[in-house]
CHARMM-style PDB file with segment names, atoms N, HN, CA, C and O in Angstrom:
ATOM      1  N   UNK     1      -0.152  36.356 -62.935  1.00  0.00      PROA
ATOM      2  CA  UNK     1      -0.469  35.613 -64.143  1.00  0.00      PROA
ATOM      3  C   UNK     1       0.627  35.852 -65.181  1.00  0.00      PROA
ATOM      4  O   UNK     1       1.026  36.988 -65.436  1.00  0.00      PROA
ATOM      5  N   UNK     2       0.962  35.078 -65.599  1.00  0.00      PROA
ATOM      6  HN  UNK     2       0.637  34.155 -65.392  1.00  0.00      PROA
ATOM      7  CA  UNK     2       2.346  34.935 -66.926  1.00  0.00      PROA
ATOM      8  C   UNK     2       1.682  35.042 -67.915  1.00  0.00      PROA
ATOM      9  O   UNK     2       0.769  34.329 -68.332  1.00  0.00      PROA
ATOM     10  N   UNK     3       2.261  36.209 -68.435  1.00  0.00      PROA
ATOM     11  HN  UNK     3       3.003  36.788 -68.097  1.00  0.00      PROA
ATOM     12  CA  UNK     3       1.965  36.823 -70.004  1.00  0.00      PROA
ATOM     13  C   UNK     3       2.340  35.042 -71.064  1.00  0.00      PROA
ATOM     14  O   UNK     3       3.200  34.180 -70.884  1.00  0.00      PROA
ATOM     15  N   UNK     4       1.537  35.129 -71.812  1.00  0.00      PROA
ATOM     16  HN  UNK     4       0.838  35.828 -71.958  1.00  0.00      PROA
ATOM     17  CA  UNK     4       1.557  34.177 -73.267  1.00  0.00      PROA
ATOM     18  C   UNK     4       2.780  34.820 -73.764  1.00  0.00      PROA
ATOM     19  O   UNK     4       2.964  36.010 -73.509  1.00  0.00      PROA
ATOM     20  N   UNK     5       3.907  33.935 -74.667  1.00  0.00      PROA
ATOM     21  HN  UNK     5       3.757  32.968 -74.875  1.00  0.00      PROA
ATOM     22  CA  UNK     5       4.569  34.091 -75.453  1.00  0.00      PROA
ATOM     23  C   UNK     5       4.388  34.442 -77.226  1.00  0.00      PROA
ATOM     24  O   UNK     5       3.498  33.867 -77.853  1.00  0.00      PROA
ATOM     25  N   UNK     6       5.107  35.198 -77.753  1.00  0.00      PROA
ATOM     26  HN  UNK     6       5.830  35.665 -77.244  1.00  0.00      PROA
ATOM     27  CA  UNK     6       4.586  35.466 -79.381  1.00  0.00      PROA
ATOM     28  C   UNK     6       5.908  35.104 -79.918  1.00  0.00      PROA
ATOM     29  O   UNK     6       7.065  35.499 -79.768  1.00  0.00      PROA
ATOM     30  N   UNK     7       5.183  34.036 -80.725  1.00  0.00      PROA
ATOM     31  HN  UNK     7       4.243  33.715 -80.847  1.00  0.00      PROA
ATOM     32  CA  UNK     7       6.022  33.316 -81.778  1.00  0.00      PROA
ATOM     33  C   UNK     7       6.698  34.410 -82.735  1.00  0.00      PROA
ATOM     34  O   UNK     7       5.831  34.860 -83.484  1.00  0.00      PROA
ATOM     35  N   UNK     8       7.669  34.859 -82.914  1.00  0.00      PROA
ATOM     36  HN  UNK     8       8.374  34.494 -82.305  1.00  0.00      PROA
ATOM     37  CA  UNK     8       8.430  35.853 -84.111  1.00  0.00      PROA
ATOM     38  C   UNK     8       8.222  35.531 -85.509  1.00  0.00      PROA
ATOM     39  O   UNK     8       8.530  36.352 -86.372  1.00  0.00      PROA
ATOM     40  N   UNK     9       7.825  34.631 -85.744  1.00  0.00      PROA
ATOM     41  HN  UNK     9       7.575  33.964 -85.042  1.00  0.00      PROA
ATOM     42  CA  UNK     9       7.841  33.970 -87.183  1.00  0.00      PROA
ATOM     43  C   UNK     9       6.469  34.309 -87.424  1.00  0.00      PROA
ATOM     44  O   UNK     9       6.214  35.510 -87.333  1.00  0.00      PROA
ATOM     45  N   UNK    10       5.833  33.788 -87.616  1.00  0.00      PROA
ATOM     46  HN  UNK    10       6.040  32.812 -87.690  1.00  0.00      PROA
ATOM     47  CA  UNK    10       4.022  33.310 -87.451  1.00  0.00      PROA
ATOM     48  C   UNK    10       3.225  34.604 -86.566  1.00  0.00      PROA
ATOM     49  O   UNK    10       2.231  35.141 -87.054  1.00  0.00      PROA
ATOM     50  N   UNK    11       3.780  35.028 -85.225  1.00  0.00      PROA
ATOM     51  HN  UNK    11       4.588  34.591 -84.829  1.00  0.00      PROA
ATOM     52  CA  UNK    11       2.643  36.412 -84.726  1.00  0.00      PROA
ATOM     53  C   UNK    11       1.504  35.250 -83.652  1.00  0.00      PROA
ATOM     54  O   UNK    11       0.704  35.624 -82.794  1.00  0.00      PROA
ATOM     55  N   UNK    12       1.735  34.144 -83.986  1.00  0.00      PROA
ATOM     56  HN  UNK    12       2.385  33.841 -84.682  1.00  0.00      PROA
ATOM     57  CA  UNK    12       0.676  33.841 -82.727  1.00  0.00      PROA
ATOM     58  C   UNK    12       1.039  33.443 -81.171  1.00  0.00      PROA
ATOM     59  O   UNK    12       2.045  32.768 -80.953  1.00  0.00      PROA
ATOM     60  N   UNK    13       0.445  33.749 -80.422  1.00  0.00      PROA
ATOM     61  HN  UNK    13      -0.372  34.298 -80.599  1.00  0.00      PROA
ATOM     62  CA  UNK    13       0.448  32.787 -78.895  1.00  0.00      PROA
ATOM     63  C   UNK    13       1.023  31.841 -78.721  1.00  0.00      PROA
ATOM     64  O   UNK    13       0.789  30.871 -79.442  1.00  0.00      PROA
ATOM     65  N   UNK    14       1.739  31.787 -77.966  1.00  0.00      PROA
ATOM     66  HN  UNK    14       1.929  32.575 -77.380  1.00  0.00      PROA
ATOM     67  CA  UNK    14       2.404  30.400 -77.414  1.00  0.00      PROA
ATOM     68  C   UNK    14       2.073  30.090 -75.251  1.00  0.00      PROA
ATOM     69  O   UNK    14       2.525  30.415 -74.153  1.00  0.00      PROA
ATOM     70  N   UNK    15       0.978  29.255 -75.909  1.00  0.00      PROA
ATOM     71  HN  UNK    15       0.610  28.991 -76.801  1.00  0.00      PROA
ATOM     72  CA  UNK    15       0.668  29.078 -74.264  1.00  0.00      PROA
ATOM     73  C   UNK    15       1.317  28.233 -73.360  1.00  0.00      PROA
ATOM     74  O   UNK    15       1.015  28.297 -72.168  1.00  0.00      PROA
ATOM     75  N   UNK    16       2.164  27.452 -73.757  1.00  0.00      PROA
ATOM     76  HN  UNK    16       2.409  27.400 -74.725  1.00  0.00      PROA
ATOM     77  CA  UNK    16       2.967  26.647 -72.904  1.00  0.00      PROA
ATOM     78  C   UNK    16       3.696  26.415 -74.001  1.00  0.00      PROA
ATOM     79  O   UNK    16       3.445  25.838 -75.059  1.00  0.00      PROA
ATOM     80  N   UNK    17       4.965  27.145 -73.433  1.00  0.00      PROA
ATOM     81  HN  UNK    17       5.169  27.614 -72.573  1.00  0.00      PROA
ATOM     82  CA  UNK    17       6.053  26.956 -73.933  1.00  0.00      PROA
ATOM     83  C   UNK    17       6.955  25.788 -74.077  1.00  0.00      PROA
ATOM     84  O   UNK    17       6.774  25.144 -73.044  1.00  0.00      PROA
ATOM     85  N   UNK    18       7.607  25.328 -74.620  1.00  0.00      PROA
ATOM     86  HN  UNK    18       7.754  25.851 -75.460  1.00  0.00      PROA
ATOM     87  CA  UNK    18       8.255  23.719 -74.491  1.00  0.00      PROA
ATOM     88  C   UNK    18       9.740  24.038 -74.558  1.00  0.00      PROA
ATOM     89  O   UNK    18      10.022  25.157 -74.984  1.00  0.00      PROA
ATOM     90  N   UNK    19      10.718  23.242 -74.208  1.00  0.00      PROA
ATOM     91  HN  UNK    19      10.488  22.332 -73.861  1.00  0.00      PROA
ATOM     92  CA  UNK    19      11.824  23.507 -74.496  1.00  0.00      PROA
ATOM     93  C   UNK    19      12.137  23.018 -75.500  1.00  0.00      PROA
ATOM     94  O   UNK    19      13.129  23.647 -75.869  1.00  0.00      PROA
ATOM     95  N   UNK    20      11.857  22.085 -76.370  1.00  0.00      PROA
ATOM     96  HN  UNK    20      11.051  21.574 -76.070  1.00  0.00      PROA
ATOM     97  CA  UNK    20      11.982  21.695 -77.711  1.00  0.00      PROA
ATOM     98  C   UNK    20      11.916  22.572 -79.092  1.00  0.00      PROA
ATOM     99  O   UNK    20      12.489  22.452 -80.174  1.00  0.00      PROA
ATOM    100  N   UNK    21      10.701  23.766 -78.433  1.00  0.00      PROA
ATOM    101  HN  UNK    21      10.235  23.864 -77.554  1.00  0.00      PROA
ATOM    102  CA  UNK    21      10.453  24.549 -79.470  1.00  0.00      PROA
ATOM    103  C   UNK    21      11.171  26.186 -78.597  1.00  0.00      PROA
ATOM    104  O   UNK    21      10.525  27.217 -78.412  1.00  0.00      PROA
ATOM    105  N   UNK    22      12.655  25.938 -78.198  1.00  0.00      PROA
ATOM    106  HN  UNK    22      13.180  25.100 -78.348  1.00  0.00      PROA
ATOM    107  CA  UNK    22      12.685  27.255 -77.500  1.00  0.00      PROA
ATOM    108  C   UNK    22      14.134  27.114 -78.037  1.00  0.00      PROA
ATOM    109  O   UNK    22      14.921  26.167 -78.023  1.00  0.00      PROA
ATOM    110  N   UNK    23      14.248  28.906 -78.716  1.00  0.00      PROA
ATOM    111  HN  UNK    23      13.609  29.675 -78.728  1.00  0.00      PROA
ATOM    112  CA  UNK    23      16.084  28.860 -78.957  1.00  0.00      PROA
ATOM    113  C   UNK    23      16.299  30.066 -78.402  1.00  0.00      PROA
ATOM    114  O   UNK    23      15.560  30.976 -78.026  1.00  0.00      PROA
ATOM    115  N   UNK    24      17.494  29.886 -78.429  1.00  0.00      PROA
ATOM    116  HN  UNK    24      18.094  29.147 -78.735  1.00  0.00      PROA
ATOM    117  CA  UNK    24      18.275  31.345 -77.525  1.00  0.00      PROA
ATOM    118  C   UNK    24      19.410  31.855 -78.183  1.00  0.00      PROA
ATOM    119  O   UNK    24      20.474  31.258 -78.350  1.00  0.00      PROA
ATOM    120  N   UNK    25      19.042  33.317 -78.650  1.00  0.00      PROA
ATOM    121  HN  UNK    25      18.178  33.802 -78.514  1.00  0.00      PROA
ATOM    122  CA  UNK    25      20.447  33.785 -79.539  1.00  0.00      PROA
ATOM    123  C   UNK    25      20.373  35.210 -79.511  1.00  0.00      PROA
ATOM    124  O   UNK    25      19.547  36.059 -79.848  1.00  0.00      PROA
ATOM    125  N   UNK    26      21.826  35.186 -78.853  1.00  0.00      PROA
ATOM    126  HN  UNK    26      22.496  34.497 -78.579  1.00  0.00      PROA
ATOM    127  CA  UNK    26      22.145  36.839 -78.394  1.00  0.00      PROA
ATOM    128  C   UNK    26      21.487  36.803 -76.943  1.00  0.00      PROA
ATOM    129  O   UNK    26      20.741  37.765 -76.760  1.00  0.00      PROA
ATOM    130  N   UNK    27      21.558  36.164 -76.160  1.00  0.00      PROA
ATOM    131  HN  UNK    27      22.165  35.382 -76.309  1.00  0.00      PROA
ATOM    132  CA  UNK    27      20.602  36.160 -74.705  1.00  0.00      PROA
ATOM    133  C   UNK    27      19.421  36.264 -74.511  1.00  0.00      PROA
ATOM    134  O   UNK    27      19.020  36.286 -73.348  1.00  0.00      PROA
ATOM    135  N   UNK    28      18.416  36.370 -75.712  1.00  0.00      PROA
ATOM    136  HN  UNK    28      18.742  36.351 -76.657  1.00  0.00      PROA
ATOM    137  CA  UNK    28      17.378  36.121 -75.862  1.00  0.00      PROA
ATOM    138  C   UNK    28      16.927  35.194 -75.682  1.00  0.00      PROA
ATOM    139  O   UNK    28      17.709  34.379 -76.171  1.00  0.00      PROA
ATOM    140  N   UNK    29      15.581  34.345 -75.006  1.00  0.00      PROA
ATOM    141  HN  UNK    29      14.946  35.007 -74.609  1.00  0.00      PROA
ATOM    142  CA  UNK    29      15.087  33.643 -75.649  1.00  0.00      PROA
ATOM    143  C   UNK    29      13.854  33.088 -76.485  1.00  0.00      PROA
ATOM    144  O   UNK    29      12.973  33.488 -75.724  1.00  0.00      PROA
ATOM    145  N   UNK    30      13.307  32.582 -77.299  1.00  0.00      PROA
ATOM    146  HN  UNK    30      14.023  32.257 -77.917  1.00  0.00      PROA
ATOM    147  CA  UNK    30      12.289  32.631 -78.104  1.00  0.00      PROA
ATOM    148  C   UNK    30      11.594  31.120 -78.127  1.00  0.00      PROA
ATOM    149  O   UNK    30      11.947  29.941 -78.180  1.00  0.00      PROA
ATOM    150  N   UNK    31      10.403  31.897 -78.053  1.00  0.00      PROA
ATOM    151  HN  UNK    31      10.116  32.854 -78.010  1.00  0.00      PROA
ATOM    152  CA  UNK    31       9.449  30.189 -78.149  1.00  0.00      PROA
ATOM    153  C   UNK    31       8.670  30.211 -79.727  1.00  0.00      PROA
ATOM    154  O   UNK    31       8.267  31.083 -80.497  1.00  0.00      PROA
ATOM    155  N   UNK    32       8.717  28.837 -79.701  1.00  0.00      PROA
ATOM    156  HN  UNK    32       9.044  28.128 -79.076  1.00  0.00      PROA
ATOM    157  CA  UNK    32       7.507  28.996 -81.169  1.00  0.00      PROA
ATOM    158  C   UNK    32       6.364  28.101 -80.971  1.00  0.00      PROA
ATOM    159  O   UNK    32       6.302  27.263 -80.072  1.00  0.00      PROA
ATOM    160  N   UNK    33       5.687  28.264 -81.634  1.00  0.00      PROA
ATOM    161  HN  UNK    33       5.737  28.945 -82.365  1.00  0.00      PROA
ATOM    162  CA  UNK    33       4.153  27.557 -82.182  1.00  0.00      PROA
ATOM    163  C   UNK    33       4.309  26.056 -82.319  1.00  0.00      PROA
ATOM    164  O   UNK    33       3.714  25.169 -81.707  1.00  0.00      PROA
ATOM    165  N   UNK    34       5.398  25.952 -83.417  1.00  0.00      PROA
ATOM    166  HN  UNK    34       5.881  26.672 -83.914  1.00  0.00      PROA
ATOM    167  CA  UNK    34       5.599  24.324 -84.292  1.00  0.00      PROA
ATOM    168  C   UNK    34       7.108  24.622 -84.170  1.00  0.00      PROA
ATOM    169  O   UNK    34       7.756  25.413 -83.484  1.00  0.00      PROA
ATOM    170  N   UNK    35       7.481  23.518 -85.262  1.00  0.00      PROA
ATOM    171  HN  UNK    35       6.955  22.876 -85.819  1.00  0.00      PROA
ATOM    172  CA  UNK    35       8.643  22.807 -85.195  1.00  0.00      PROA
ATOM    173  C   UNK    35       9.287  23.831 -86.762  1.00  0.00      PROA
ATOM    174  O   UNK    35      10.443  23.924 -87.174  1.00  0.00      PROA
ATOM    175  N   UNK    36       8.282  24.327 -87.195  1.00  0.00      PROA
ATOM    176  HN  UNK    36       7.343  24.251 -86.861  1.00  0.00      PROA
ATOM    177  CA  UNK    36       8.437  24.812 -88.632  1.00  0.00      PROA
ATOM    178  C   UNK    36       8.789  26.212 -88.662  1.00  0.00      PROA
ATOM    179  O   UNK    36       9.445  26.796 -89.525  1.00  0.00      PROA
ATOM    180  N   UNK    37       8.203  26.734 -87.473  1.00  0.00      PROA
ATOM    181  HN  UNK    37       7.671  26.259 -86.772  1.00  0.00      PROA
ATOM    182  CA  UNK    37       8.943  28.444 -86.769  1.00  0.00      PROA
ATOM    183  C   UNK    37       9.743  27.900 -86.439  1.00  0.00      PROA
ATOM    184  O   UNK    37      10.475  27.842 -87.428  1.00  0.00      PROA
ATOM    185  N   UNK    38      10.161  27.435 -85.731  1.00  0.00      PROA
ATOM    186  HN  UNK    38       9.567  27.483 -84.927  1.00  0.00      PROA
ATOM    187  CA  UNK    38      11.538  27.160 -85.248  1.00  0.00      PROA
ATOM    188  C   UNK    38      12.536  26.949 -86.585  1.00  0.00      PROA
ATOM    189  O   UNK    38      13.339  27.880 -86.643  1.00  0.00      PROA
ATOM    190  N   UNK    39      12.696  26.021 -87.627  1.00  0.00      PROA
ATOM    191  HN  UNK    39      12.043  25.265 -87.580  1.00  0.00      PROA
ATOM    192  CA  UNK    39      13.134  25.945 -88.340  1.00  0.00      PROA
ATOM    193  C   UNK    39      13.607  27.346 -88.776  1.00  0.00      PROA
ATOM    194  O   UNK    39      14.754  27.793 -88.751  1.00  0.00      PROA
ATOM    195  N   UNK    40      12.277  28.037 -89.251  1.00  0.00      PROA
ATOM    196  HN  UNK    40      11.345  27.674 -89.272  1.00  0.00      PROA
ATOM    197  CA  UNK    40      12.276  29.286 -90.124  1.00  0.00      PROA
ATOM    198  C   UNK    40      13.494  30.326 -89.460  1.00  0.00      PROA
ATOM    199  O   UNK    40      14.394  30.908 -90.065  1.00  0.00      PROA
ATOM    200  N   UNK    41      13.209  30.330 -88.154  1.00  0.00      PROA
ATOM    201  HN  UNK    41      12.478  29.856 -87.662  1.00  0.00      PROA
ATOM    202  CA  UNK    41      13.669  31.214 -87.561  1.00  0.00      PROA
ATOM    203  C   UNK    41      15.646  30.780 -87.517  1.00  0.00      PROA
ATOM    204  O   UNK    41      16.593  31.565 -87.550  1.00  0.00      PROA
ATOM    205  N   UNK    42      15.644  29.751 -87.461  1.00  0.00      PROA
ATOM    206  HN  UNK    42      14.874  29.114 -87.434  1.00  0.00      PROA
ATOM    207  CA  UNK    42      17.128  29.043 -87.340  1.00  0.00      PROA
ATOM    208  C   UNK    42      17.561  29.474 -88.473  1.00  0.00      PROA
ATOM    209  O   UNK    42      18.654  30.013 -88.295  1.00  0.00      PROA
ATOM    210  N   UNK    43      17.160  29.507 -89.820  1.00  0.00      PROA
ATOM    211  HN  UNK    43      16.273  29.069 -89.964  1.00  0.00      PROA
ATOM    212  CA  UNK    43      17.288  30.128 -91.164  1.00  0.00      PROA
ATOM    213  C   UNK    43      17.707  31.491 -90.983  1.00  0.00      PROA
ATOM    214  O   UNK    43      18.848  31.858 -91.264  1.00  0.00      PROA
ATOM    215  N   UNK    44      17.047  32.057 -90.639  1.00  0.00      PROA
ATOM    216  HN  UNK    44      16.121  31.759 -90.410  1.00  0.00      PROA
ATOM    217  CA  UNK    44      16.995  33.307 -90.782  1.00  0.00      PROA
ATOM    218  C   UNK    44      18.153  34.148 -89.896  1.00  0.00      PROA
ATOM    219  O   UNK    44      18.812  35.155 -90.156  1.00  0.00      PROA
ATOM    220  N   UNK    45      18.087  33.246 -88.713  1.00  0.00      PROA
ATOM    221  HN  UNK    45      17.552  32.428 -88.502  1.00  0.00      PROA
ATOM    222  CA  UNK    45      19.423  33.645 -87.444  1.00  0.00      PROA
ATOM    223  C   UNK    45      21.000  33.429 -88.260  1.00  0.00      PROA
ATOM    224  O   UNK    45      21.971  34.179 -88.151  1.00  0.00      PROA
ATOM    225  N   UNK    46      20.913  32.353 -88.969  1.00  0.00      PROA
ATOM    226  HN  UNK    46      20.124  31.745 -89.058  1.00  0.00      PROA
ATOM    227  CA  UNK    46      22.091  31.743 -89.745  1.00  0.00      PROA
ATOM    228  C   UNK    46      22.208  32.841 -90.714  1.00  0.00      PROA
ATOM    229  O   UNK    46      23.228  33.515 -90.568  1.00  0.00      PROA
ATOM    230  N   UNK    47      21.447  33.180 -91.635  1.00  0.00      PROA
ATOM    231  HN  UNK    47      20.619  32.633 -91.753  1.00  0.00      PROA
ATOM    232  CA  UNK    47      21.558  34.240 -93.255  1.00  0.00      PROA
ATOM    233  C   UNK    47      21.866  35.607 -92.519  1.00  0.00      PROA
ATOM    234  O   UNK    47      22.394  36.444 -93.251  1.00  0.00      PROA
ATOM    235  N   UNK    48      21.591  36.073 -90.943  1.00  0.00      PROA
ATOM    236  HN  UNK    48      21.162  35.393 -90.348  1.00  0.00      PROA
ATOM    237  CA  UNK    48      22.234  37.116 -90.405  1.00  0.00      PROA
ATOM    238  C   UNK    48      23.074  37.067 -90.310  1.00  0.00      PROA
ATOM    239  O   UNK    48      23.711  37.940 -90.898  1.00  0.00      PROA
ATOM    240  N   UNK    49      23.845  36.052 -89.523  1.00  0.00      PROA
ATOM    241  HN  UNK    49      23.328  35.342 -89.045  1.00  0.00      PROA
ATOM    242  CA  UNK    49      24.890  36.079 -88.776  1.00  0.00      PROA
ATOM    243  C   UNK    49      25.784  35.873 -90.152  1.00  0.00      PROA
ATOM    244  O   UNK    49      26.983  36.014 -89.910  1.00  0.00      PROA
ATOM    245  N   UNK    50      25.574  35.653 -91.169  1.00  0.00      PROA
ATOM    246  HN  UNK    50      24.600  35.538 -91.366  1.00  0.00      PROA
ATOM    247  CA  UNK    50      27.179  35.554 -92.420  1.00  0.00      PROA
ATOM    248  C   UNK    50      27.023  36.563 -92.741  1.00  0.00      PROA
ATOM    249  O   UNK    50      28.096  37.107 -93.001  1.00  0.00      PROA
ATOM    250  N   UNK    51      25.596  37.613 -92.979  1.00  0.00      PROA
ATOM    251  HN  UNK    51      24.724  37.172 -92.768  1.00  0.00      PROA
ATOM    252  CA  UNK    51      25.531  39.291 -93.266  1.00  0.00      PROA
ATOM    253  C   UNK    51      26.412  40.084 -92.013  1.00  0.00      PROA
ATOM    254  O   UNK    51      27.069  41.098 -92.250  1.00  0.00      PROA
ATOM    255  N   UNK    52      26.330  39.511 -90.749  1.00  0.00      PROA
ATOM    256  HN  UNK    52      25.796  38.687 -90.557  1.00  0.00      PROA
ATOM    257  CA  UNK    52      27.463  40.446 -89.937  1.00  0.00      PROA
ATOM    258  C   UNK    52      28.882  39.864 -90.574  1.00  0.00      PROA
ATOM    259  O   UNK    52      29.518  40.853 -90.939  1.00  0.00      PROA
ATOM    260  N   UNK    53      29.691  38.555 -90.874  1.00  0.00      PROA
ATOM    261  HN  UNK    53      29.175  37.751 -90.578  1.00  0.00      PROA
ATOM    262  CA  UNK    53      30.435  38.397 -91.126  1.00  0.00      PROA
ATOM    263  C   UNK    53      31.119  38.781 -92.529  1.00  0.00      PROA
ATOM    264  O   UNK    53      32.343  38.798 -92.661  1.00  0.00      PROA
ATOM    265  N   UNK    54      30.221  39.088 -93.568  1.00  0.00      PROA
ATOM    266  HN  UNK    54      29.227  39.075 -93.461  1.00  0.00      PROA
ATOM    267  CA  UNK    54      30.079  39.651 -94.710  1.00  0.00      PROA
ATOM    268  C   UNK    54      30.817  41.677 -94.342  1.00  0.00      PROA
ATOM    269  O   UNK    54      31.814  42.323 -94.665  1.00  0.00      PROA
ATOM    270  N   UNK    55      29.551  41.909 -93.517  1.00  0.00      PROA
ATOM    271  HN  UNK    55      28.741  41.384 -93.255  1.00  0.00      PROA
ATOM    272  CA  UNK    55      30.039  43.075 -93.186  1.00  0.00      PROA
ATOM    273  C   UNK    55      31.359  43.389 -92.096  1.00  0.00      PROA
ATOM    274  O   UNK    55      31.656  44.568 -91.902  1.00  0.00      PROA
ATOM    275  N   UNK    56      31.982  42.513 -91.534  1.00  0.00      PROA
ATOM    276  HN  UNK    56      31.741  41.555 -91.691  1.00  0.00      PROA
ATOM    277  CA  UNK    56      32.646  42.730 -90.764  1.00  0.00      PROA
ATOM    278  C   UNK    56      33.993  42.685 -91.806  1.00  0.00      PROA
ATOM    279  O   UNK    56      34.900  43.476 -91.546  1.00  0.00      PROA
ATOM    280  N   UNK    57      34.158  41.712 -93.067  1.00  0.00      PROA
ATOM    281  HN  UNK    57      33.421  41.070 -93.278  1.00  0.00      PROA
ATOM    282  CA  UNK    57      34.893  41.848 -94.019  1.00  0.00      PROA
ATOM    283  C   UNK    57      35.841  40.508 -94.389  1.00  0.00      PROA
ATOM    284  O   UNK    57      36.965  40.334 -94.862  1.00  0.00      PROA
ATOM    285  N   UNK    58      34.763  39.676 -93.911  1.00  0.00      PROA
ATOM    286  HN  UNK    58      33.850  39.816 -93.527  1.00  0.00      PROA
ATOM    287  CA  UNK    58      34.944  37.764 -94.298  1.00  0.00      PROA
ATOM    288  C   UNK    58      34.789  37.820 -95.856  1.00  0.00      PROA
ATOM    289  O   UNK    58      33.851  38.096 -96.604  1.00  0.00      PROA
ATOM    290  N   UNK    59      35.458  37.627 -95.948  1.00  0.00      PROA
ATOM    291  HN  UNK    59      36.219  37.403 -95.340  1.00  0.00      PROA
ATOM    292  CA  UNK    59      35.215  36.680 -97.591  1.00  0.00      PROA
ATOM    293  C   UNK    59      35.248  35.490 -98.146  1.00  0.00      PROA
ATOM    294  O   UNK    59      36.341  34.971 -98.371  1.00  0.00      PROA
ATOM    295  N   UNK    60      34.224  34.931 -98.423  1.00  0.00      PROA
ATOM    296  HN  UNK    60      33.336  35.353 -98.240  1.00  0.00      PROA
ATOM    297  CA  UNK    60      33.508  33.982 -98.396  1.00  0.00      PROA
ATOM    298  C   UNK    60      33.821  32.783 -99.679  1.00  0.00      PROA
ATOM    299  O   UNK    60      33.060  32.824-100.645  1.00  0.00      PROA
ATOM    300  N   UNK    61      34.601  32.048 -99.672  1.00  0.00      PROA
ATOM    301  HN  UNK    61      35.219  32.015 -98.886  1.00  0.00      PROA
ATOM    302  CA  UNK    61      35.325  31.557-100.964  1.00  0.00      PROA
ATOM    303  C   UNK    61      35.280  29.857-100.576  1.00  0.00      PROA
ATOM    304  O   UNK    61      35.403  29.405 -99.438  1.00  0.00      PROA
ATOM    305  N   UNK    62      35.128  29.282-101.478  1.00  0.00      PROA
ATOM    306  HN  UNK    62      35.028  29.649-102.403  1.00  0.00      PROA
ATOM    307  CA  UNK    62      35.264  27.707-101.376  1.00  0.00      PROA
ATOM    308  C   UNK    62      35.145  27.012 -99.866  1.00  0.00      PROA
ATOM    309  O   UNK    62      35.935  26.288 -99.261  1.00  0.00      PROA
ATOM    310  N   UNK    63      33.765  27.558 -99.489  1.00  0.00      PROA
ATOM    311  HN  UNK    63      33.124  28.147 -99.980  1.00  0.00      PROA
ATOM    312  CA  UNK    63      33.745  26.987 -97.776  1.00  0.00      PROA
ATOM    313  C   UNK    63      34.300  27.578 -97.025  1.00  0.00      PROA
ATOM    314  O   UNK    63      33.841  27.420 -95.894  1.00  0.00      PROA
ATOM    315  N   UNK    64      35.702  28.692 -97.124  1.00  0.00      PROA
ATOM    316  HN  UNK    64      36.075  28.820 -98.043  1.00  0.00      PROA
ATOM    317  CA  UNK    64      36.054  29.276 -96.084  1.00  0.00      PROA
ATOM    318  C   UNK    64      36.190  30.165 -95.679  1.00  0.00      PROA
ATOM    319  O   UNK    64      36.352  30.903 -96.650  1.00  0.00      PROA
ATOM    320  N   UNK    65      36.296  31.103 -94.257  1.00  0.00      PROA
ATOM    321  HN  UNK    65      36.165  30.503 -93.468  1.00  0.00      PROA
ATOM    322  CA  UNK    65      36.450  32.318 -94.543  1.00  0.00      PROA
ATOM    323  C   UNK    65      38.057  32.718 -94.371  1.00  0.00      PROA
ATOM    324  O   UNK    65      39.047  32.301 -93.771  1.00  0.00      PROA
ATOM    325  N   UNK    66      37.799  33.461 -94.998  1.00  0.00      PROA
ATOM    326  HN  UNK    66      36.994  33.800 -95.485  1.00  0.00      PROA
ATOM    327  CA  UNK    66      39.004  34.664 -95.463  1.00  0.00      PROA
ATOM    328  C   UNK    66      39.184  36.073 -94.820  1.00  0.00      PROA
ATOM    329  O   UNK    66      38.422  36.765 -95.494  1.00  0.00      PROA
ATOM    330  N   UNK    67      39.561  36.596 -94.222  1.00  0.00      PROA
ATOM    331  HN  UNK    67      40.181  36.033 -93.675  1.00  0.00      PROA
ATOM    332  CA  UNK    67      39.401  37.971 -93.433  1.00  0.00      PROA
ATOM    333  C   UNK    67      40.516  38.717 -94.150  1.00  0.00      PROA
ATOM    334  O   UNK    67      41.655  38.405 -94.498  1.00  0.00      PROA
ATOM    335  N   UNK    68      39.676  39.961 -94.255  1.00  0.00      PROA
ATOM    336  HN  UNK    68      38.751  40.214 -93.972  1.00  0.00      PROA
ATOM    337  CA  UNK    68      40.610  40.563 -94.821  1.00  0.00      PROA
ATOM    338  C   UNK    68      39.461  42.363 -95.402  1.00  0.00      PROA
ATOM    339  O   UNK    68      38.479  42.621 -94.706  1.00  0.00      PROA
ATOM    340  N   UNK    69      39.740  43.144 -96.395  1.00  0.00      PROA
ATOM    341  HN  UNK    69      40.538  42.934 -96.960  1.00  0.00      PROA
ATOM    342  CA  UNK    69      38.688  44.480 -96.168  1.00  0.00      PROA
ATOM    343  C   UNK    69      38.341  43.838 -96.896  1.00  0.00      PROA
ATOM    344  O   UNK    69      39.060  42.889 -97.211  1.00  0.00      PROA
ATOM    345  N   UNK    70      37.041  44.027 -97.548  1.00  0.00      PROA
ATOM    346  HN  UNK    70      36.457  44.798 -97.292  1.00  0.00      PROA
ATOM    347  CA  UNK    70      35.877  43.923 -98.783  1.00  0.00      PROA
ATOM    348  C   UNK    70      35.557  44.824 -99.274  1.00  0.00      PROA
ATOM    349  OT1 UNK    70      34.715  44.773-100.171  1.00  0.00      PROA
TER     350      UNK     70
END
């Protein structure tokens, strides 16, 4: 029997998973509930990934990045 999926956003069940509502980042992959976890979660993957680039020492100026220390 196949374990139910848990939405990361929201905390609930996902009993049949769809590929519409399925993303994959970092080799993971993740199912959601609605269309609105999914969203949330695309948000949230994006505001990380410029905090690693932030920390890696991008600097962030008129649209572009800039590398260089911070």
């Amino acid at each position: 029997m196949a374990m139910a999926e848990i939405d990361p956003v929201c905390g609930r069940q996902v009993e049949k998973p769809t590929e519409e509502l399925t993303f994959h980042h970092k080799r993971q992959r993740y199912h959601f509930c609605s269309e609105r976890c999914l969203k949330a979660f695309e948000r949230r993957v994006e505001k990380e990934r410029l905090q690693e680039l932030a920390r890696a020492g991008a600097l962030l100026s008129n649209g572009r990045v800039r590398w260089g220390l911070a």
